[in-house]
MMTF fields as JSON, N, C-alpha, C and O atoms, coordinates in Angstrom:
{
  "mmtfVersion": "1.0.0",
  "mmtfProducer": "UNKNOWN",
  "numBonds": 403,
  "numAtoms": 404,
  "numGroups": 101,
  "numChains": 1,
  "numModels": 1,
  "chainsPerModel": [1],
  "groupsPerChain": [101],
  "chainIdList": ["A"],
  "bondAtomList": [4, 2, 8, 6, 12, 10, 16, 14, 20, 18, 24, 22, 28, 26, 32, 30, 36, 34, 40, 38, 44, 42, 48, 46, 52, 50, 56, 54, 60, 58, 64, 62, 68, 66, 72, 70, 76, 74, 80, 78, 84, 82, 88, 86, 92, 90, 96, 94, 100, 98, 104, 102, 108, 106, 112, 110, 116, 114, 120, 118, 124, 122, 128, 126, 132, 130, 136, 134, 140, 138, 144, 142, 148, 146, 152, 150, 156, 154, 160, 158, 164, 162, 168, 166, 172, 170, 176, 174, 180, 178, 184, 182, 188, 186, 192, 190, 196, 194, 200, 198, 204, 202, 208, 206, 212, 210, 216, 214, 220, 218, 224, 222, 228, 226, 232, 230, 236, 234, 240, 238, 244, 242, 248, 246, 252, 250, 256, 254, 260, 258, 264, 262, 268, 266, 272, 270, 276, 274, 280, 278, 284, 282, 288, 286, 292, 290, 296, 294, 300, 298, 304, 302, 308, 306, 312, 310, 316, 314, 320, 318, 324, 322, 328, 326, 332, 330, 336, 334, 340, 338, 344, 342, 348, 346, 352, 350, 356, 354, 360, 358, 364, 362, 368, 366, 372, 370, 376, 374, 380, 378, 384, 382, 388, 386, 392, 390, 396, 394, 400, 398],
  "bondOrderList": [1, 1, 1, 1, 1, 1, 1, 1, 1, 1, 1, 1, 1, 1, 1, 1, 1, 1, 1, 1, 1, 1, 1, 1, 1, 1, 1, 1, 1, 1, 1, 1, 1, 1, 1, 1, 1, 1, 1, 1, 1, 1, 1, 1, 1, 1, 1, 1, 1, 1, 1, 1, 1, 1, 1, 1, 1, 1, 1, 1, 1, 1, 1, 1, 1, 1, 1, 1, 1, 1, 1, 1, 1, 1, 1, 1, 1, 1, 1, 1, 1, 1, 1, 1, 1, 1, 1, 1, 1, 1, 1, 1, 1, 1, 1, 1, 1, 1, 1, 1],
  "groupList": [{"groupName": "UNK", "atomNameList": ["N", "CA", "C", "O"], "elementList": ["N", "C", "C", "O"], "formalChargeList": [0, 0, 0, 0], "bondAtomList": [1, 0, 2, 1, 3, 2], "bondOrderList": [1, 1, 2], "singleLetterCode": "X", "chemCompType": "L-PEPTIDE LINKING"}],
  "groupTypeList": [0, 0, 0, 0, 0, 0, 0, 0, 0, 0, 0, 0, 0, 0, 0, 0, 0, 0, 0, 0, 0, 0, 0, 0, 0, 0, 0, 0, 0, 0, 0, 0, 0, 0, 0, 0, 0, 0, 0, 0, 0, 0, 0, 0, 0, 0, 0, 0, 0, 0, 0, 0, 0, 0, 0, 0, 0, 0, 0, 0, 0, 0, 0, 0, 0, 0, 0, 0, 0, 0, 0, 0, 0, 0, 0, 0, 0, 0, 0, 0, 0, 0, 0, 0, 0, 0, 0, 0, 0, 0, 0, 0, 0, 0, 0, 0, 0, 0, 0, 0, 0],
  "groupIdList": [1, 2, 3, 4, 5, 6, 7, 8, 9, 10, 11, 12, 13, 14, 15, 16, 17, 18, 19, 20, 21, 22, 23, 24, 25, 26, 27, 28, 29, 30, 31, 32, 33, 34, 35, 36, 37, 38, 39, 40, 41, 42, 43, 44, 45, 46, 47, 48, 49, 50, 51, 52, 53, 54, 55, 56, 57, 58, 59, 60, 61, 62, 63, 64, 65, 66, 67, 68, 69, 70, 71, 72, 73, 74, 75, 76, 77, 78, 79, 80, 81, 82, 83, 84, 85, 86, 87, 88, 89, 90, 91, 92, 93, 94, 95, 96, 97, 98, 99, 100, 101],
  "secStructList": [7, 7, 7, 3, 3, 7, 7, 7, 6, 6, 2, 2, 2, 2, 2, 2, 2, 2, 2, 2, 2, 2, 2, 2, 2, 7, 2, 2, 2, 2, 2, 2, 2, 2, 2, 2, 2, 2, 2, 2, 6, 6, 6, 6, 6, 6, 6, 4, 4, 4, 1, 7, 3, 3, 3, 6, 6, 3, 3, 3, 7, 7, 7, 6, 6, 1, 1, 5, 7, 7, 3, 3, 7, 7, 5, 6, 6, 3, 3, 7, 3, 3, 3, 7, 7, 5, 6, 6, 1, 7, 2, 2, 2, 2, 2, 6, 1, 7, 6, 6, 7],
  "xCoordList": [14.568, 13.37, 12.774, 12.896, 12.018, 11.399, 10.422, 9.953, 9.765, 8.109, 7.448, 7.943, 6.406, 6.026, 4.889, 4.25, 4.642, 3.428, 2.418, 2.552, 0.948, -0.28, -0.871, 0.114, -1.487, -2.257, -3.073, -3.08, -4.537, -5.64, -6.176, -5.581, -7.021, -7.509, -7.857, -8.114, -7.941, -8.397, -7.399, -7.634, -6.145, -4.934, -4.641, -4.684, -4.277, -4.493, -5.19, -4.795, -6.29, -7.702, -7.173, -7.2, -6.576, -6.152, -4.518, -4.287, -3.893, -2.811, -2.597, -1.739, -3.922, -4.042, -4.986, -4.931, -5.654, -6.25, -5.149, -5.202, -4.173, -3.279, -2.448, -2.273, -2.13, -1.127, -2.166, -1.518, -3.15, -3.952, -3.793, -3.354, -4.197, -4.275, -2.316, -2.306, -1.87, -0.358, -0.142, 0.088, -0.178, -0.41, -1.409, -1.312, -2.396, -2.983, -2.367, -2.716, -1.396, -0.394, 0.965, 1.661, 1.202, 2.582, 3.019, 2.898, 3.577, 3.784, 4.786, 4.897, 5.735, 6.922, 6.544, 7.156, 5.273, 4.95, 4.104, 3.967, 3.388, 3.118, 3.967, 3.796, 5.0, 6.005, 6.712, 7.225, 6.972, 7.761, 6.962, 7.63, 5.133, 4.756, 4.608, 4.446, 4.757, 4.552, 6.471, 6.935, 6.717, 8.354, 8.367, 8.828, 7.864, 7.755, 6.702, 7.458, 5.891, 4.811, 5.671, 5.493, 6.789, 7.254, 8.205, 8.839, 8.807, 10.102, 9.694, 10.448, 8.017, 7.54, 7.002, 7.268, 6.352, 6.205, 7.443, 7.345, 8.477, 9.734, 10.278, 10.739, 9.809, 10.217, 9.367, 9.879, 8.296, 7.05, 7.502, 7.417, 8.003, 7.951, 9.1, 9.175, 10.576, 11.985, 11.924, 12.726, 11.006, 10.952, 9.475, 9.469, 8.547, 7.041, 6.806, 5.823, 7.346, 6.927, 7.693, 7.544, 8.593, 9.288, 8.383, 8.692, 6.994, 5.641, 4.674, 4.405, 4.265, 3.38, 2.162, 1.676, 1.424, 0.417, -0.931, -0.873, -2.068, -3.251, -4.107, -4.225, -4.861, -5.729, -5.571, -5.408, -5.423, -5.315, -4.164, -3.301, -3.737, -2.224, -2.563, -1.977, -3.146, -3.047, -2.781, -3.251, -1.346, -0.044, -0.127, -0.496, 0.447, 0.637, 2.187, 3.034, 2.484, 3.762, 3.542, 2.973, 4.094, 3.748, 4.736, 5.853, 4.233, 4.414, 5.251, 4.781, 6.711, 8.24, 7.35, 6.846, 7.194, 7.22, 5.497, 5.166, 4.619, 3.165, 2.429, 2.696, 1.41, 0.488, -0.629, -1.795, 0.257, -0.825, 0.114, 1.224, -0.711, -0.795, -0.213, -0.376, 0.547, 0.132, -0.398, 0.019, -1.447, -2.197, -2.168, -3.02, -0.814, -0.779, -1.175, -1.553, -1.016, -0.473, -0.364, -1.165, 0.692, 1.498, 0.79, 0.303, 0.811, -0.144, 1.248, 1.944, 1.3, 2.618, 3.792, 4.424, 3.947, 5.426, 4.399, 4.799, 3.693, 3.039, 2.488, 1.975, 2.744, 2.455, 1.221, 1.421, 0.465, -0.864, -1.111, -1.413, -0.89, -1.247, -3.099, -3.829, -3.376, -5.026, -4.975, -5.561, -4.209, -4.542, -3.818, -2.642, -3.787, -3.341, -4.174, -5.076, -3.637, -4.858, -4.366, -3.159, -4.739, -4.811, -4.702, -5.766, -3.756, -3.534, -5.053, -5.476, -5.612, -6.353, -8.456, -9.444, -8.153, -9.255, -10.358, -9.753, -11.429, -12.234, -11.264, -11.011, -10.995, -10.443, -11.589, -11.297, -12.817, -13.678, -13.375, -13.226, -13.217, -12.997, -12.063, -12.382, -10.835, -9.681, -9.892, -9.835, -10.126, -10.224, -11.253, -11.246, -12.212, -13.229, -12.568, -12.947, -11.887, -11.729, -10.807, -9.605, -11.53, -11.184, -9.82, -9.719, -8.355, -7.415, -6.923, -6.3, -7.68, -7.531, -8.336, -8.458, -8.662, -9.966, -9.119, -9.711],
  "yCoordList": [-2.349, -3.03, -3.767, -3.292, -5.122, -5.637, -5.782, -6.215, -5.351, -5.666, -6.54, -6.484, -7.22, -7.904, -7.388, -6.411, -8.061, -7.494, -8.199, -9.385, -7.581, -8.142, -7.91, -8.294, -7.67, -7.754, -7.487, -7.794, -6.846, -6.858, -7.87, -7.914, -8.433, -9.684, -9.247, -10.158, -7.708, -7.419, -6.821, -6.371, -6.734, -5.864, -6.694, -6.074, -8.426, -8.595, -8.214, -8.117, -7.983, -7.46, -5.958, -5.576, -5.11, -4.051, -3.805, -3.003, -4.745, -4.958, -5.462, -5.204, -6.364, -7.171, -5.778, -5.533, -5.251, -4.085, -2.975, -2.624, -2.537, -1.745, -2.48, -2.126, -3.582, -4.427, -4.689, -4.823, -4.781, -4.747, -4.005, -4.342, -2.515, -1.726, -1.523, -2.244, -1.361, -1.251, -2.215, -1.934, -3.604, -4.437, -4.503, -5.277, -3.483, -3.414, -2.446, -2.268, -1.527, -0.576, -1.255, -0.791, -1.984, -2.632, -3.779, -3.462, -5.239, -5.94, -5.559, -5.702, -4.979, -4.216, -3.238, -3.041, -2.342, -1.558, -2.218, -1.772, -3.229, -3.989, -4.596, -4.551, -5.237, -5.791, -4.658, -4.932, -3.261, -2.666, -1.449, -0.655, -1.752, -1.564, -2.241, -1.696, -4.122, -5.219, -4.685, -4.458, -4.708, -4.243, -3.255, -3.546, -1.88, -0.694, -1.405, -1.657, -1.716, -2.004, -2.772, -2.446, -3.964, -4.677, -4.261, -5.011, -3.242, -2.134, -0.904, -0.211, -0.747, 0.156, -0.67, -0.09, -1.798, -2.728, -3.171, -3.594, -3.008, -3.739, -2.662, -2.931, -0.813, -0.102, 0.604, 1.376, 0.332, 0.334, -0.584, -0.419, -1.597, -2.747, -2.349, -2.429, -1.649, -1.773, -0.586, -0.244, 0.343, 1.717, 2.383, 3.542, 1.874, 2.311, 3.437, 3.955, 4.286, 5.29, 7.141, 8.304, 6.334, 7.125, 7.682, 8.523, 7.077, 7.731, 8.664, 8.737, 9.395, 10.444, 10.06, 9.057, 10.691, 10.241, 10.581, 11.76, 10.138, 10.191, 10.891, 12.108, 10.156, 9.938, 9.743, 8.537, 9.87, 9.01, 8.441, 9.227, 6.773, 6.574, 5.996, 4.914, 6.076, 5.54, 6.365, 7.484, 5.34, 6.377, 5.384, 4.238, 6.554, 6.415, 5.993, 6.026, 5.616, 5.453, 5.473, 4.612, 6.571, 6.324, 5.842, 5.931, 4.947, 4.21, 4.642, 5.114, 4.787, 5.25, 4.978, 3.875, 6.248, 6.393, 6.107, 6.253, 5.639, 5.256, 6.16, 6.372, 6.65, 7.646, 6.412, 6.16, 5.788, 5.05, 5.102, 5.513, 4.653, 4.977, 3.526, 2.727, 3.096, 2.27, 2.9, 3.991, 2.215, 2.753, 1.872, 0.987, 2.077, 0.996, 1.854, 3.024, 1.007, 1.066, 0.63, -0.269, 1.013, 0.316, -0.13, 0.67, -1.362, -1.914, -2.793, -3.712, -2.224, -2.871, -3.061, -2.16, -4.679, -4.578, -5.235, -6.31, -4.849, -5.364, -3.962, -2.925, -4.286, -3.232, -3.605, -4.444, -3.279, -3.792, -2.804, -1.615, -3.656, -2.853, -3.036, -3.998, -1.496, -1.43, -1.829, -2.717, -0.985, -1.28, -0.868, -0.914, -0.518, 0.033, 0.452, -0.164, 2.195, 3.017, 3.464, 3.489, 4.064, 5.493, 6.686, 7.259, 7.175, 8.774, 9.615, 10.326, 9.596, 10.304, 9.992, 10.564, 8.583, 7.845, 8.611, 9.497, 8.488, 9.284, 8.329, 7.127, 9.267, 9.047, 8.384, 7.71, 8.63, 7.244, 6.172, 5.419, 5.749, 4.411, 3.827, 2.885, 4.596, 3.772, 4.052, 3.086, 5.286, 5.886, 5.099, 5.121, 4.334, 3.579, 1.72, 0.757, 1.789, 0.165, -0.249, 0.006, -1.11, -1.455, -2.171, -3.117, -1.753, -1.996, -3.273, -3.633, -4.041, -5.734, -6.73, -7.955, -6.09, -7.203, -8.587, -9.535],
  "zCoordList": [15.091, 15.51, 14.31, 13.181, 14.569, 13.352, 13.597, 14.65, 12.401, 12.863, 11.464, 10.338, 11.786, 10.972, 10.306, 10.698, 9.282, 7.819, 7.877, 8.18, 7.562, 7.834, 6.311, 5.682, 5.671, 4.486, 4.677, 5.869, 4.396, 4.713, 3.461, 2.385, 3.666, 3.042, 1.696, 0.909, 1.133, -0.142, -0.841, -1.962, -0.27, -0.717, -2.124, -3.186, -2.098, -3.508, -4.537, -5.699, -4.091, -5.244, -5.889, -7.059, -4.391, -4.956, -6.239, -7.144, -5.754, -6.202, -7.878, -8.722, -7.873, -9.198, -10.331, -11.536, -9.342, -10.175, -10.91, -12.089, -9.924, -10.233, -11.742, -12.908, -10.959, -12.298, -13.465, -14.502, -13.637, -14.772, -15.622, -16.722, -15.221, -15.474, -15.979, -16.977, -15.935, -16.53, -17.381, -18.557, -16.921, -17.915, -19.214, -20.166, -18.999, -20.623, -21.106, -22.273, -20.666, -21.271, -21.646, -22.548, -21.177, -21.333, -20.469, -19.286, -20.659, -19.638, -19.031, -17.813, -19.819, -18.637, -17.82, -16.771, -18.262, -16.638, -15.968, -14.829, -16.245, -15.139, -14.201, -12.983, -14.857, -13.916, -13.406, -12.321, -13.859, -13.426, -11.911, -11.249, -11.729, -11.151, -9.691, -8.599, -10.155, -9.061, -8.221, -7.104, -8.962, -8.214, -7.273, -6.169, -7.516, -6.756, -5.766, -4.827, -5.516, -4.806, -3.8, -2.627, -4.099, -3.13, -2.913, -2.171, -3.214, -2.572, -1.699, -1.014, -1.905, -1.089, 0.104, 1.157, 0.287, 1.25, 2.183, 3.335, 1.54, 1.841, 3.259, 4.368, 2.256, 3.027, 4.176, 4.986, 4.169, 5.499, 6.039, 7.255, 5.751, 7.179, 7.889, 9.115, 6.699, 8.058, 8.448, 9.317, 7.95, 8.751, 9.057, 9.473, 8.916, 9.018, 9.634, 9.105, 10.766, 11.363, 10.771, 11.143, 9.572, 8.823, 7.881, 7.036, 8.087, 6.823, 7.752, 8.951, 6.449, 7.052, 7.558, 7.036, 8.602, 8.684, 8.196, 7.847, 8.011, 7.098, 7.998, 7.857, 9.111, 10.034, 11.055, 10.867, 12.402, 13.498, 13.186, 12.797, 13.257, 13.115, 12.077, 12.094, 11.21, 9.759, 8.998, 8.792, 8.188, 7.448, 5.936, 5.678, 5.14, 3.737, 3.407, 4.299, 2.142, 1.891, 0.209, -0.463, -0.198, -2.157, -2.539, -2.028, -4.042, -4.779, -5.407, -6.443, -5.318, -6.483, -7.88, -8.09, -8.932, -9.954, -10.735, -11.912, -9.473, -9.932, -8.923, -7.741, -9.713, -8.575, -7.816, -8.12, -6.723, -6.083, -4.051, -3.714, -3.455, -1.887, -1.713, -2.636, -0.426, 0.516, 1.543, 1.933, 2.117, 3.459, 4.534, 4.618, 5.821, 6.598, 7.869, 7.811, 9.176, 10.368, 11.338, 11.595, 12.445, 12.952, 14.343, 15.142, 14.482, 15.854, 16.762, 16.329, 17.907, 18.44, 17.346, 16.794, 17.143, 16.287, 14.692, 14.248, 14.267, 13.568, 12.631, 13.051, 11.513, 10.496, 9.593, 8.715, 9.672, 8.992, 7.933, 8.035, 6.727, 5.308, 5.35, 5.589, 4.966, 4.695, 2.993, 2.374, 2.633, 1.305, -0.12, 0.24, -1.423, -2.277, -3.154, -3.723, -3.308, -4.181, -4.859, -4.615, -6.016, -6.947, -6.302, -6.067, -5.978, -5.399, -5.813, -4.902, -6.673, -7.036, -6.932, -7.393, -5.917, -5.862, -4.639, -4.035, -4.298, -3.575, -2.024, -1.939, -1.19, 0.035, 0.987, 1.975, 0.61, 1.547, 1.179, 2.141, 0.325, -0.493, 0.747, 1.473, 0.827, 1.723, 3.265, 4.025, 3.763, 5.024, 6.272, 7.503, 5.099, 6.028, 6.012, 6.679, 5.353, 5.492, 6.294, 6.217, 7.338, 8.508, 8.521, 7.74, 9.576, 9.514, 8.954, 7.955, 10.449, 10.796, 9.69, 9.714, 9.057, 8.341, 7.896, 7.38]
}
């Protein structure tokens, strides 16, 4: 089955935060963070229901080798990323932000 990828409109914001943050440690773990992020995206979209779930049907998928979340879920054939976190970030932060935005 294929289903397609949605973004939530702030997932860059989250994404560029993460790579910052590695990137003032090293530009190779920054880049070596933007990689995992799109191999973990890669693998929510061809298998999404293969992740655990969080809430209701909103499911996680972690980040190979970085303590951070994807937080998607699956609406018909459509996989809607909420967002990308810090494993260790206060869980309101992500739990309230609205799927579709």
């Amino acid at each position: 089955m294929k289903f397609d990828k949605r973004l939530h409109r702030e997932f860059p914001l989250d994404l560029a935060a993460g790579t910052a943050y590695y990137d003032n440690i090293s530009s190779d773990l920054g880049n070596q963070f933007r990689v995992a992020v799109r191999e973990t995206l890669q693998n929510v979209v061809e298998r999404p229901e293969s992740f655990g779930l969080v809430r209701g049907k909103l499911r996680f998928a972690s980040v190979r080798g970085f303590p951070y979340l994807v937080l998607f879920q699956v609406v018909d054939l459509t996989v809607f990323v909420a967002g990308l976190y810090h494993a260790s970030s206060d869980p309101s932060q992500w739990l309230n932000r609205p799927i579709e935005d």
